[in-house]
C-alpha positions in Angstrom: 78.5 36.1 -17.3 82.0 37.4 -16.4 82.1 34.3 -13.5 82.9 31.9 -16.5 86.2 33.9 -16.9 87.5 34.4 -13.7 88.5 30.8 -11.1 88.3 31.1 -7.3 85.4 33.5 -7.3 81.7 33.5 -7.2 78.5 36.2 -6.6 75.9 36.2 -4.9 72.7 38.5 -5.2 70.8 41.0 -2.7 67.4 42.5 -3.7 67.3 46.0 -3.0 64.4 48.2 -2.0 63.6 49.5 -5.6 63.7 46.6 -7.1 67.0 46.3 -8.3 69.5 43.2 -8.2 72.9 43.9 -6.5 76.0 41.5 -7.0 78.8 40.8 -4.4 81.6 38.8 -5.3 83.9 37.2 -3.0 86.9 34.5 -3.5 86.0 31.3 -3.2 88.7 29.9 -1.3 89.3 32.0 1.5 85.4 33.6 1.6 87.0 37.2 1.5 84.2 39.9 -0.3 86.1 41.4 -3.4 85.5 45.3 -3.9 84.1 46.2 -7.0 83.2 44.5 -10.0 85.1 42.0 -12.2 88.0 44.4 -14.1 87.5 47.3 -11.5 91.1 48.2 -9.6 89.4 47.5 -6.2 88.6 43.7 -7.7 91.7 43.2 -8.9 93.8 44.5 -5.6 91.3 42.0 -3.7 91.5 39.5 -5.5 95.5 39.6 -5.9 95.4 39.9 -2.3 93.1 36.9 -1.3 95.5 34.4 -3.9 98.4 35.9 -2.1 97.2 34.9 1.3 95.7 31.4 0.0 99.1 30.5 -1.8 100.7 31.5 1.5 98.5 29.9 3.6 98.6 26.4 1.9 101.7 26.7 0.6 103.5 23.1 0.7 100.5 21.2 1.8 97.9 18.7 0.4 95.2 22.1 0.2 98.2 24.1 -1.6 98.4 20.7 -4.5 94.7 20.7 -4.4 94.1 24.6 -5.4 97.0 24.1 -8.0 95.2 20.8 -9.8 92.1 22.7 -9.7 92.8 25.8 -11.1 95.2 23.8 -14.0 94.2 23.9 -17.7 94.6 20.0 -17.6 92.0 19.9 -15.0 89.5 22.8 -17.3 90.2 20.5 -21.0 90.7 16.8 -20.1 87.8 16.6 -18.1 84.0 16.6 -18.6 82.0 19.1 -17.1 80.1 16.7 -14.6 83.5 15.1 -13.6 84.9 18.6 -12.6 81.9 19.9 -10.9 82.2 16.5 -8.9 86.0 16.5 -8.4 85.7 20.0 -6.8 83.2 18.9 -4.2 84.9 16.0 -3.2 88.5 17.6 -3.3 87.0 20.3 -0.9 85.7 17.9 0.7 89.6 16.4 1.5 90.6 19.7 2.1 88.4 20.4 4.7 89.8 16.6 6.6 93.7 16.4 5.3 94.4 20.0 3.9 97.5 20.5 6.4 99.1 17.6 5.5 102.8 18.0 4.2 103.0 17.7 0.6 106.0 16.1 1.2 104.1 13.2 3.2 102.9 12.1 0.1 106.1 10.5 -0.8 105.8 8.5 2.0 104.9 4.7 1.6 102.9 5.2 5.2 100.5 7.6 3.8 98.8 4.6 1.5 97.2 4.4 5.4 96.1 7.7 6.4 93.6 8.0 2.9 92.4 5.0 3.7 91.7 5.7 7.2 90.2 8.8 6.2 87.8 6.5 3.3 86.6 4.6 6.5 85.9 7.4 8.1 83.9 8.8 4.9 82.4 5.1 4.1 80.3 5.5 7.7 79.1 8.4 7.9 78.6 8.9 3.5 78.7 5.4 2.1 81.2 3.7 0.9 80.3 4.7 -2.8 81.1 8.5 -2.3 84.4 7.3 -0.1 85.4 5.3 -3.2 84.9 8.5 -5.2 86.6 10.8 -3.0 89.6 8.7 -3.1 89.6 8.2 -6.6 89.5 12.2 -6.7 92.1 12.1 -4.5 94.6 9.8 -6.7 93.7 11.4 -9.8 95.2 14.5 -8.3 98.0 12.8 -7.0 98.6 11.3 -10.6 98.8 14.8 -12.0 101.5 16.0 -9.3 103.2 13.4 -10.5 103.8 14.7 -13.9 104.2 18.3 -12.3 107.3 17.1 -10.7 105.1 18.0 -7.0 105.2 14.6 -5.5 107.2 11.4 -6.6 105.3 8.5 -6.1 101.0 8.0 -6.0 100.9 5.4 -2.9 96.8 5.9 -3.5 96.8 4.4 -6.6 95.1 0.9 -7.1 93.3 1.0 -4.0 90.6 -1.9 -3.3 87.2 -0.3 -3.5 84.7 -1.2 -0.2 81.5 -0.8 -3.1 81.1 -3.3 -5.7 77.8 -3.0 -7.6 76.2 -5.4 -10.3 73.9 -3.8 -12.0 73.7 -6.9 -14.4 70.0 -7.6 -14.1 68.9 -3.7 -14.1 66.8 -3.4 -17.1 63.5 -1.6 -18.0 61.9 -4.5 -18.7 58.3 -3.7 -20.5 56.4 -4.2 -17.6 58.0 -1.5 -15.8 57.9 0.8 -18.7 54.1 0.9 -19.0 54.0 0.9 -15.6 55.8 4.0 -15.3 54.2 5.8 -18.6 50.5 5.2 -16.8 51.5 7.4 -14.0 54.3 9.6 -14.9 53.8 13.5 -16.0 54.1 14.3 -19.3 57.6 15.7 -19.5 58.9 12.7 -17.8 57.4 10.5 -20.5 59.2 12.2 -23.1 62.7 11.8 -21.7 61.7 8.2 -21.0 60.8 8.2 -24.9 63.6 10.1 -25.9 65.9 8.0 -23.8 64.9 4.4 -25.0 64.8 5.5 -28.6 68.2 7.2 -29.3 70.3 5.4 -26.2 72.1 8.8 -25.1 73.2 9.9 -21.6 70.9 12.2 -19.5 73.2 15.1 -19.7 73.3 15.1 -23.6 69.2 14.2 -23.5 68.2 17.1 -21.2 70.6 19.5 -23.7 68.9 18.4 -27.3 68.1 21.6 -29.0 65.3 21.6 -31.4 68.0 23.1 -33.8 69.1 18.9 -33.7 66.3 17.7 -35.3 65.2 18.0 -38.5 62.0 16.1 -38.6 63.8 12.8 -39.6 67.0 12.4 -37.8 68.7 14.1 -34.6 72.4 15.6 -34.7 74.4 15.7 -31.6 77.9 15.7 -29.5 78.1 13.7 -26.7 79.2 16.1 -24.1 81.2 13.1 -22.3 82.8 12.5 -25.3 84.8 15.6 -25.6 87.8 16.0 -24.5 91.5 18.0 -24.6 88.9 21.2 -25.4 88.0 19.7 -28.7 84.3 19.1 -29.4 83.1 15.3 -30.3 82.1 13.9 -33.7 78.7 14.7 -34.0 76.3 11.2 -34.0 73.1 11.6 -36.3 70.3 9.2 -35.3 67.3 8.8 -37.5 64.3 9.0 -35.6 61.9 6.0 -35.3 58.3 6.4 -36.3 57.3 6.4 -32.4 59.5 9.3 -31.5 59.2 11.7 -34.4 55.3 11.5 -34.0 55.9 12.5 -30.4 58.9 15.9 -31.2 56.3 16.5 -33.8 53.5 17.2 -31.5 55.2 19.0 -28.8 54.7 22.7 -28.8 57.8 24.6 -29.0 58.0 26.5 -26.3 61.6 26.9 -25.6 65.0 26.3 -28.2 65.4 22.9 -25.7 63.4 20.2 -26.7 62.7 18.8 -23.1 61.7 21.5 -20.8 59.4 22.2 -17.2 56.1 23.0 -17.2 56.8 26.4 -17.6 59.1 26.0 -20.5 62.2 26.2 -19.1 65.6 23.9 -19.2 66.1 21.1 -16.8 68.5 21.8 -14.4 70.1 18.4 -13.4 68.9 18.4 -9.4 65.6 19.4 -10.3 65.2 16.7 -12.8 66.8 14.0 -10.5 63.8 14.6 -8.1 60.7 15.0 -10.4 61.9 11.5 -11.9 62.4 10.2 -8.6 58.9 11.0 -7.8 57.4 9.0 -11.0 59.2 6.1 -10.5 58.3 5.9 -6.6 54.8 6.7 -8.2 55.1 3.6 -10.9 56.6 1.7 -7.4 60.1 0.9 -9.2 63.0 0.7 -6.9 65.4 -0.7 -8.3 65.9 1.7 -11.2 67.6 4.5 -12.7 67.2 6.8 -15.6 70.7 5.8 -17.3 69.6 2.3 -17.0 67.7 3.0 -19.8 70.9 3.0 -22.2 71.6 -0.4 -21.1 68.0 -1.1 -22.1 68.5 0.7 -25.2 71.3 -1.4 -26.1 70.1 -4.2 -25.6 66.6 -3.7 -27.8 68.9 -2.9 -30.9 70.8 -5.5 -30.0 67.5 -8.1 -29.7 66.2 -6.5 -33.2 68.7 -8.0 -34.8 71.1 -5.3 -34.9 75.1 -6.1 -35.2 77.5 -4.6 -31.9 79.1 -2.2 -35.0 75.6 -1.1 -35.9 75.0 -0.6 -31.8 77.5 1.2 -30.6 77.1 3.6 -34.1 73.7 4.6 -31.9 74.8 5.0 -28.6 78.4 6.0 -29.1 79.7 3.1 -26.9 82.5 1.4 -27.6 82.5 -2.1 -29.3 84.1 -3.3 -26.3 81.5 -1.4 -23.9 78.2 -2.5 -26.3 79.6 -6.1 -25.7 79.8 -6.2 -22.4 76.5 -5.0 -21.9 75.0 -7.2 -23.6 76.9 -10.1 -21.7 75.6 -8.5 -18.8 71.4 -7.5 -20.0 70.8 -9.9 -22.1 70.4 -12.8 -20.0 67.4 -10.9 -18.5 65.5 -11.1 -21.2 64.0 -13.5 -23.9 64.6 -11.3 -27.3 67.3 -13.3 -28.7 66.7 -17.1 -27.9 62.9 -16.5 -28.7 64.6 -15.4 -32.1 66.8 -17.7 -32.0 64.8 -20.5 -31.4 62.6 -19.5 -34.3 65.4 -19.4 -36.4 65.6 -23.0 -35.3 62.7 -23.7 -36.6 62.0 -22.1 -39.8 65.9 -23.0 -41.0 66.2 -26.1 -43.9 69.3 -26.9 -42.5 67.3 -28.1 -38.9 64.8 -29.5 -40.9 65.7 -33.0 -40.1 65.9 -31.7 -36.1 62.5 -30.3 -36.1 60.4 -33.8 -37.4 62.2 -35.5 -34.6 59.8 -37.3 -32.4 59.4 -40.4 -30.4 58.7 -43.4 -31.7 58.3 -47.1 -30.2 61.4 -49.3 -31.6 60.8 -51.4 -34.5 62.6 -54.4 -33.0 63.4 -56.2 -29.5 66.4 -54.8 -28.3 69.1 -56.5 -26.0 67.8 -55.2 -22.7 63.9 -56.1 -24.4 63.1 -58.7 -21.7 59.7 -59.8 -23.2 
């Protein structure tokens, strides 16, 4: 509980012979064990002592910038928890390949090079999606040196990525869906429910108390959402018929409406691989969870739903909710089906729809008979 309070340091746990759970704490950067317990003298001398030798030891160098933007209050409030957790792995991860370089070699024109030398490097032996990303990492630091008065000049910025995805055709599509729902566990069926009904993000799916719902709508904050420490307006989405008959018959085994087998919360990784697992069970490939917001999108959108009454469901953007649908909706058939019926059934394409073919009622110029 204390670890939330206290950056650069983490515990880890020994069974002992009675039984009993014993803590060690040691600072993350430099691996040093800490004496004591959080708020003991012998953890706060070790600690003061490990930051003194880090500071000293990185001082003026890309690790010493890195440790600073990590440990700022911008980097804690403007960004979302997943984006910190993944800045701090890849950041160590630039740390471990350029942490001596000057600070001051930052200013430099010529060092534009050296990252992306280094994302080459990444882009073979990683991908070169995670190179992108640990360069983008990389440059948002920079970017807030910048406006510390660290470094002058960002000569990352406005790189040209080496991964370009287009993930304009990746839809659940109904055929996968009941292919998936015919083989999946239980639990994965529900998020897959729970997912295409209410269009939310993983993260904020796999959080839904059962405090949320009240048997006719569900209350949340998007977690991406908020931002500068301030919590995001809360969305309320009344429940379809489909998935309130399913939250009403699920026992409730745990305040968290989707949970294990045993009843417990999702953790992220674990959930990652048991819906791995269904989907290579179902034989999709080409599929991910969050393509199901997408999909979600676009079935409001093919309901006959405006992008303003859209994006009041997801959360989106009006800009984002149409350019999802420029991109999903020429997958499927919802709307020109629709549209085409509209065609039909409208007085004023009345005269359009009796058109038919007809021999002419009189010899023509080009009639040669």
């Amino acid at each position: 509980m204390v670890r939330a309070h206290i950056k650069g340091v983490f515990p880890t746990y020994k069974m002992m012979r009675d039984g009993s759970r014993k803590t060690y704490w040691y600072h993350r950067a430099t691996g040093k064990r800490l004496r004591g317990q959080p708020g003991s003298s012998e953890f706060i001398s070790d600690f003061a002592l490990a930051e003194s030798t880090m500071s000293s030891r990185t001082a003026g160098t890309l690790a010493g910038l890195i440790r600073a933007y990590t440990l700022s209050e911008e980097f804690e409030k403007l960004l979302a928890e997943n984006t910190r957790h993944q800045y701090r792995r890849m950041l160590t991860k630039a740390e471990q390949d350029l942490g001596d370089l000057p600070q001051k070699a930052l200013n430099d024109p010529r060092v534009r090079k050296d990252f992306l030398d280094w994302r080459e490097k990444i882009a073979r032996s990683s991908g070169s999606r995670e190179a992108d990303h640990r360069l983008s990492a990389v440059s948002a630091m920079i970017s807030w040196a910048i406006d510390r008065g660290h470094v002058t000049s960002n000569h990352v910025r406005g790189f040209k990525r080496l991964y370009h995805a287009d993930r304009s055709e990746q839809i659940w599509l109904p055929e996968h869906i009941e292919a998936f729902m015919k083989v999946a566990p239980l639990e994965m069926q529900r998020a897959l429910i729970i997912a295409l009904h209410t269009g939310q993000r993983q993260a904020d799916i796999l959080k839904l108390p059962w405090s949320s719902y009240d048997g006719q709508t569900i209350t949340l904050r998007q977690g991406k959402a908020s931002r500068r420490g301030v919590r995001a307006a809360p969305i309320t989405l009344r429940c379809t018929a489909a998935l309130s008959k399913m939250l009403d018959e699920l026992p409730r085994s745990s305040p968290i409406i989707l949970t294990t087998k045993t009843g417990r919360p999702y953790k992220k990784r674990y959930f990652a691989s048991q819906w791995k697992s269904a989907t290579e069970a179902a034989e999709i490939t080409d599929l991910h969870f969050n393509d199901l917001r997408g999909t979600a999108v676009t079935l409001l959108s093919e309901a006959g739903n405006t992008v303003q009454q859209v994006a009041s469901v997801t959360g989106h953007s009006l800009k984002t909710v149409t350019s999802i649908l420029e991109k999903y909706l020429a997958r499927t058939r919802g709307l020109s089906d629709a549209a085409i019926m509209n065609f039909e059934n409208s007085p004023r394409t009345d005269f359009a729809n009796q058109l038919q073919t007809s021999a002419p009622k009189g010899k023509t110029k080009n009639d040669k008979s």
